[in-house]
N, C-alpha and C positions, 0 to 999 in steps of 0.2 A: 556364266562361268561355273565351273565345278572344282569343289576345293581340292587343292593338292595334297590333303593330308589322308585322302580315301585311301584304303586297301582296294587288292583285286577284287574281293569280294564285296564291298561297299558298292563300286563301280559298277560291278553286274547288277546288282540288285537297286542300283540308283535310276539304271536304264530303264529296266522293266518294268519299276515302279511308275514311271512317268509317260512308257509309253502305255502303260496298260489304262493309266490315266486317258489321255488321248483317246485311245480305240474305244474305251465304254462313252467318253463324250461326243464322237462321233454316232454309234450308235442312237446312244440315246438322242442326237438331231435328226437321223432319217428317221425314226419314229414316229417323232414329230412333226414332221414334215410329210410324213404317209399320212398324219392325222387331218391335214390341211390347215395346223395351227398357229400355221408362220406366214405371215405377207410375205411380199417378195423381195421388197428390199434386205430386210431383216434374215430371208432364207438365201440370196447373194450373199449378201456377208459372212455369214455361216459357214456356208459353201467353201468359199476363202480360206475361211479358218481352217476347215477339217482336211482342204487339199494341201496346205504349207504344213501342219503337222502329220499327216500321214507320210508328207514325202519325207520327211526331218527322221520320221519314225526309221522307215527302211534305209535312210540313209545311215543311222544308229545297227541296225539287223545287216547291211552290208558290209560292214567296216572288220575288221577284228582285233582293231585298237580300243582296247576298254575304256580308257581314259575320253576317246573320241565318237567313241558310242554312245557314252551318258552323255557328253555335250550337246551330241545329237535330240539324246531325247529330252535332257533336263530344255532346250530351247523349243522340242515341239511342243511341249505343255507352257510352259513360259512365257514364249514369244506365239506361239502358232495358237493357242488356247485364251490365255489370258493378256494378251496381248501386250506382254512386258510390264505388267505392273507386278506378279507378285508370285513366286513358286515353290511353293509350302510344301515339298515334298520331297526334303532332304530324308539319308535315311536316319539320321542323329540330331541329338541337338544342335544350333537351336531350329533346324528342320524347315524353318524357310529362309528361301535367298531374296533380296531385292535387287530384282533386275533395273529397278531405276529410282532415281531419286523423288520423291513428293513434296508437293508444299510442307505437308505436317513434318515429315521428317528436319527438315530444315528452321521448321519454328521449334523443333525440340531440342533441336541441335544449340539453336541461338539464344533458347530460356536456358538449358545446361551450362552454355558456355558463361549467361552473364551473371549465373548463380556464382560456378566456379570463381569469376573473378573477384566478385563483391566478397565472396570467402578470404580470397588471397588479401585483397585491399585491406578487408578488416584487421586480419592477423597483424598486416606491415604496420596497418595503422596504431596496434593495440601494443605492439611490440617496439615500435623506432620512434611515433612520436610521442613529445615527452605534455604534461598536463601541463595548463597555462600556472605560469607561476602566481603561487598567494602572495599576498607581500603582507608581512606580518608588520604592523605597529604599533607603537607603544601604545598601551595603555592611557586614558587619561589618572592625572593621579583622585584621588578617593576628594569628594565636594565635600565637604562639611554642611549639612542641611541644620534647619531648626523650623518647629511650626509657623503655618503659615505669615502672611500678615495679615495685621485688624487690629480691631479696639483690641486693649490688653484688658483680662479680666481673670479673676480665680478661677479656680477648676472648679471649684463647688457651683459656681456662677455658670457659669462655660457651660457642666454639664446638666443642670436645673434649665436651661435657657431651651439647649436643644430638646430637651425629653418632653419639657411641654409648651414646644410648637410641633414637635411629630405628632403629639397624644393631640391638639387642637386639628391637626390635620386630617386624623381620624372620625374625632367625633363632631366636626364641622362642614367636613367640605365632602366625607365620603360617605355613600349609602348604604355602609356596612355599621353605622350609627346606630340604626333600629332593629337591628338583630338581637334578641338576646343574650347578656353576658359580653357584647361588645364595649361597657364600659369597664370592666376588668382586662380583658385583654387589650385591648387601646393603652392601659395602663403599662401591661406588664411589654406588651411590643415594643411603644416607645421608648422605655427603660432599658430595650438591650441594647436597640440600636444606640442611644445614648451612649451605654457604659461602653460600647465596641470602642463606639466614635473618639472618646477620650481616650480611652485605655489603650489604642491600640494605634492611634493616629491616623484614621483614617477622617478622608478628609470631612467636611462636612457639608456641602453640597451634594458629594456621595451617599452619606447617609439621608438626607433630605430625598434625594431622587430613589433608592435602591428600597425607601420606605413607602413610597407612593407605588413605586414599583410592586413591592408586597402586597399592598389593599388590591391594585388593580386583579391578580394573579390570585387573591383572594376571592373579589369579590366573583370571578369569574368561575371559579369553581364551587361555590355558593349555590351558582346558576346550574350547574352541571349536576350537585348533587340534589334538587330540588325534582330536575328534569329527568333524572334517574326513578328518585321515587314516585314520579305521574305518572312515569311510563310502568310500574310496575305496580300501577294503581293502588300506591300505599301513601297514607298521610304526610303531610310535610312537616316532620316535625323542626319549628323554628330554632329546639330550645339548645340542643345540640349541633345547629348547622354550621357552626364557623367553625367549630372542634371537626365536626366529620370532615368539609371543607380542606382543614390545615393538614389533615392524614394525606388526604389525594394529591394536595400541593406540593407535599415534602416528596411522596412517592413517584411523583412524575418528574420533577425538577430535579430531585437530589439521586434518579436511579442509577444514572453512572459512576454518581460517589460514593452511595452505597455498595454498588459490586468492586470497586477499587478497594475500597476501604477493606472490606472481608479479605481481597487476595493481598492485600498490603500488612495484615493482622497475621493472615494462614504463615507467614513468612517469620519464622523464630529471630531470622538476623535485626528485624526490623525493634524489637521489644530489648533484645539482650538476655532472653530470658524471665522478664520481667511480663508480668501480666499487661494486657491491653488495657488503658487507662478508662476510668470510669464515665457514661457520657457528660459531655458542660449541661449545666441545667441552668444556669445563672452566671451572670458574672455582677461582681460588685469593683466597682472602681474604688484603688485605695488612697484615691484624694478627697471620693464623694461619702463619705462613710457617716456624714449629717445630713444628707439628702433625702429626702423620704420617700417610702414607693418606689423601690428602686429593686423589689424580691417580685423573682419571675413568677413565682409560685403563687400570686393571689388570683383567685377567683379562678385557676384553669389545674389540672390532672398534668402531673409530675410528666408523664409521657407526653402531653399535651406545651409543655415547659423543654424537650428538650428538640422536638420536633420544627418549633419556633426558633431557639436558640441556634440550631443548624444551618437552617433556612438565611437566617439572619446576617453569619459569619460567610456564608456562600454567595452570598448577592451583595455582599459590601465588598469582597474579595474579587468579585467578577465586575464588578463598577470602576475598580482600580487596575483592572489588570491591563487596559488597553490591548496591545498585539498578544501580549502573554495569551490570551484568551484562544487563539489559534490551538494552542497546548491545552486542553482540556483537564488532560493528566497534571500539568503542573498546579492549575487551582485546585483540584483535588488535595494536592500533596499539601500546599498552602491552608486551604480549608481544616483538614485536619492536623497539621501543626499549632494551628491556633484553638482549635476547638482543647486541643489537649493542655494548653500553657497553665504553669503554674502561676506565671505572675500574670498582672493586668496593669501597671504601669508603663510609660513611657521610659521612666527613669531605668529600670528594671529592663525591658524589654530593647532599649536602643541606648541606654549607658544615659550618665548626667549630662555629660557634654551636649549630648544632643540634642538638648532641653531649655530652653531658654526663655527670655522675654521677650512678646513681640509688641507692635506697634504697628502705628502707619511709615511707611516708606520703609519698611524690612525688606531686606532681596531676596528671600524664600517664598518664593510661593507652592512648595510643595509641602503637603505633612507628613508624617515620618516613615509609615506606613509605604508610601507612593516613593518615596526617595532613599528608604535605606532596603527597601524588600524588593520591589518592579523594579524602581529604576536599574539598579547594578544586573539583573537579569534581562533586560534591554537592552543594555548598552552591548550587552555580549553577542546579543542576537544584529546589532547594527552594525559592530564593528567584522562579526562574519558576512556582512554583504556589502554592505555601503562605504565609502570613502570619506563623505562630508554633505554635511547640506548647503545646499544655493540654493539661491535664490530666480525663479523662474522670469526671463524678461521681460515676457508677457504681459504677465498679471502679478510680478513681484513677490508669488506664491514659494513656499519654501520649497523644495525640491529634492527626494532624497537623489543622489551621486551614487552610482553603481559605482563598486571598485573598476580596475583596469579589467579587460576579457570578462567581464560578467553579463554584458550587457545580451548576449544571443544566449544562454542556458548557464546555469551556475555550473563550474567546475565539479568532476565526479567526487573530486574528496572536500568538498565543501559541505558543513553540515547545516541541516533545514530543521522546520517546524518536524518534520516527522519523525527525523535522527532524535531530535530534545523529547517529544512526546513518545518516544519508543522507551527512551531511559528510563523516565516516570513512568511504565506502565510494568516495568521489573525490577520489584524489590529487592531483589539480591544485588544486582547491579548498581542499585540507587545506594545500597548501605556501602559497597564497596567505592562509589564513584564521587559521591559529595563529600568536599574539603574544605574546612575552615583553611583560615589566614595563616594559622601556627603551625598548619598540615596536618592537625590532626582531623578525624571525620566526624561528622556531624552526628551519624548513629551511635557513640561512643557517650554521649548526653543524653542524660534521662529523658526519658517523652515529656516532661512536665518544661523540658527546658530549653530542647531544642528551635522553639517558636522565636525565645531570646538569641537564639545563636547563630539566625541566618543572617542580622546585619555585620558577621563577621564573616560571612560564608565569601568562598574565593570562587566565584563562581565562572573566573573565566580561565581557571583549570579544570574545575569541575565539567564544563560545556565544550569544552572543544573537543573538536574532529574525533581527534585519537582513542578520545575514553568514552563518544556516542553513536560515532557512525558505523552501523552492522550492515548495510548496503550501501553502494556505490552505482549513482544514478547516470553506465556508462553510455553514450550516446553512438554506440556498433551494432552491429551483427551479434556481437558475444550477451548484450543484454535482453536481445530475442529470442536468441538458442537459450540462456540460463533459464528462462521464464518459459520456453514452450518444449525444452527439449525432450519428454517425454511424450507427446504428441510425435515427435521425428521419433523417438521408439517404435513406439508402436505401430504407426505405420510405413516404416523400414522393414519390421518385424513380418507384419500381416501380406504385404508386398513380396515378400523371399518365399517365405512360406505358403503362397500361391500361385508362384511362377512354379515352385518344385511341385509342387500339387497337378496341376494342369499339364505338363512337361512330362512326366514319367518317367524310366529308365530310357538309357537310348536301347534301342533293338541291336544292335552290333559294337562290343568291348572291343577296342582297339586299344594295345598296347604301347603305339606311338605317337597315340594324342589324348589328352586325358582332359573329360569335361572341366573347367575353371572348379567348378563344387563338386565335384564326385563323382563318380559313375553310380556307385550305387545309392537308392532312396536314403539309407542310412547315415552316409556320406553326405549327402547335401543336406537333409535335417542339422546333420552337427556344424556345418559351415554355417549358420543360420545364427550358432553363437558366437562367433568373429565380429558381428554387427554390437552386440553386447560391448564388446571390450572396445570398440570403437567406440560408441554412445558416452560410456565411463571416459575416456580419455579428453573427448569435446568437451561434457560438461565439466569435467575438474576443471579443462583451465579457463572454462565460461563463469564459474563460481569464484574461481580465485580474481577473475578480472571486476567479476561486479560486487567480493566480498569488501565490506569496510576496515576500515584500521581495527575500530573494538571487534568486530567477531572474529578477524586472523588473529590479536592477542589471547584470546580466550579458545581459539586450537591447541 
């Protein structure tokens, strides 16, 4: 067929174009056929070809219907040459015709087609159907905790008891014993984990574990820095090896709290103004204050005291933290709240009330640490996913209860480990987002005090959805495009701009049909940015679909 939008002059020039096509393909076969370089079947065939378009041709040169003249000859190249697959020799864009259908065409046709529709599905989908409902419940009310249960004994007792079985643990069962100066630090170790242990309630099997844990982490880098100096064929000096040891240890274990910690300081909101608090180098319990050996500072270098004392509050923090431990940033934040506390009491730190007598057969088996700090930050993280626990019939094991619809992918505005760990990892957010019980915030108390102020902390206003989540983990099309949609620029972009590239002007301006992009190069260049404003409009509302509650409020 030839399109009906030609001019007179298109049409002459369409004819001649395709017969003149024909006569030189003709030619050029008796040439080759004078050569002898055609078998015979192959020069039959030929044959064929050149007599169905030579006649197509002068049936085009007999006619003086122009319209029927290029039919003529657009079908003796078309049909009489190539044999109806293909006739690239319009005189304008887009310059060939498909005289017939192809497989490929039809897989293009059917990838397009189920593009388009997963496009449409997704919209209907993003736009009519509504997110499975949360069901919000109450709260359980606030437990009254008190230390563990056990023999009841004074805190002078209490803490004299743990400090030297950790310090026997050292200088008896571990081979960090014959190093020297390991009987001064064995001292001053034991004595912090001690004082944490009491002062801060953490429990005491933790500190027993999170101490053995210390020697092992020691003595292995002990190995490391020995292995260091063979290889660099220099002496092993014994006398400083647990000191240089405890550098490497703080440095590898404590590197992501130390780069928190700097961007958590670089932030003025975080201080009040107020300088950044001096580092702990010691802590003294102020129940054990007749206890002796109990100053970090003997036998080791003040830098040496605070490197320890870090190490210490980090691995006693990370031993309690259970799931919390997912949130990396949260022990951080915990780590140094504590390192910075003015007090070191129980009484002080969790209120009198929460301080008691115990015995055998008390109903707390949590210490104060674990139930007025983790547990209420737990609870927040269980009650955003789970319902209840059962019990498994199997094997009578507990079983956490997905809420309703959570069971195939958590809902998009439900908030995760990475929503709560995004909070913590921005301080401005963090001073504006954490709420005591009274409503006031927790960055409004001095750094010396805030450590006391998190078992008043409301922490399941503070955590929820609204004031964490800055993405929405939506399960469409729209959270493929939000993530890749700069790749669909650019090769949108490179695509237009090499179709017009290869395409050139047309050879003949017709005034009653006008190219889709321009006639002239200049013209279709500037259509090129229409793609632009298309791109900005997808992605806005791919961003608004997969933006969170917190990052639309802070638009």
């Amino acid at each position: 067929t030839v399109p009906t939008s030609y001019n007179e002059a298109e049409l002459v020039k369409l004819k001649d174009l395709n017969c003149w096509k024909v006569f030189h393909a003709v030619a050029d076969f008796n040439t080759t056929m004078a050569q002898g370089n055609i078998g015979t079947t192959l020069a039959k065939a030929w044959a064929e070809k050149a007599e169905l378009a030579t006649f197509l041709c002068g049936q085009a040169d007999a006619t003086s219907d122009s319209y029927t003249a290029a039919f003529f000859a657009v079908n003796a190249w078309g049909k009489g040459i190539m044999d109806g697959d293909e006739c690239c020799n319009m005189v304008r864009a887009p310059y060939c015709l498909a005289m017939q259908q192809s497989l490929s065409t039809v897989a293009v046709g059917i990838l397009i087609g189920a593009v388009i529709l997963m496009f449409v599905g997704a919209t209907l989908a993003s736009c009519i159907m509504r997110p499975a409902k949360v069901q919000q419940r109450k709260p359980l009310g606030e437990v009254k905790v008190t230390p563990p249960f056990g023999e009841q004994m004074s805190a002078e007792e209490d803490l004299g008891t743990i400090q030297d079985e950790l310090q026997r643990t050292w200088l008896q069962s571990s081979c960090l014993r014959a190093l020297p100066g390991a009987q001064d630090l064995a001292c001053s170790t034991a004595g912090i984990f001690a004082c944490l242990q009491a002062g801060f309630g953490f429990q005491k099997d933790n500190a027993r574990n999170q101490y053995e844990h210390l020697l092992s982490l020691w003595r292995s880098h002990c190995a490391t820095v020995a292995d260091r100096a063979v290889q660099e064929k220099a002496p092993v000096e014994e006398t400083g090896l647990l000191v240089e040891a405890l550098g490497d240890l703080h440095a590898e274990l404590l590197e992501g709290f130390t780069v928190w910690r700097s961007k958590f300081y670089r932030c003025k909101a975080t201080m009040g103004g107020r300088e950044p608090p001096a580092p702990a180098t010691e802590f003294r319990s102020a129940r054990a204050t007749d206890v002796p050996d109990l100053e970090v500072s003997r036998g080791a270098a003040e830098e040496s005291r605070r490197l320890l004392t870090e190490v210490a509050v980090y691995l006693l923090v990370w031993g309690e933290a259970g799931n919390a431990r997912f949130m990396p940033e949260v022990l951080y934040f915990l780590t140094e709240l504590l390192l910075a506390s003015d007090s070191v009491s129980p009484e002080e730190l969790y209120g009198a009330d929460a301080v008691g007598p115990v015995g055998p057969g008390t109903p707390y088996h949590s210490n104060l640490f674990l139930s007025k700090v983790i547990r209420p930050i737990y609870n927040v993280i269980f009650d955003e996913w789970y319902d209840c626990i059962d019990l498994d019939p199997k094997d009578g094991r507990d079983v956490k209860k997905l809420r309703e619809g959570f069971d195939t992918y958590l809902p998009p505005d439900v908030a995760n480990y990475d929503d709560w760990n995004e909070l913590f990892c921005d301080p401005q957010r963090l001073v504006q987002g954490l709420l005591l019980t009274d409503g006031s915030r927790l960055f409004e108390q001095l750094p010396g005090q805030r450590f006391a102020a998190l078992s008043r902390m409301d922490w399941r206003t503070s955590l929820q959805p609204s004031n964490t989540k800055t993405h929405r983990e939506v399960h469409s099309l729209w959270g493929v495009f939000g993530s890749t949609h700069r790749i669909w620029l650019v090769h949108g972009l490179l695509f237009q701009v090499g179709v017009i590239t290869v395409t050139g002007d047309p050879l003949i301006r017709s005034r009653q049909a006008q190219p889709l992009g321009g006639q002239s190069t200049g013209e279709r260049y500037a259509a090129v940015g229409l793609l632009v404003s298309w791109h900005a409009l997808l992605w806005s509302y791919a961003a608004w679909q997969t933006r969170g509650a917190a990052a639309r409020a802070n638009r």
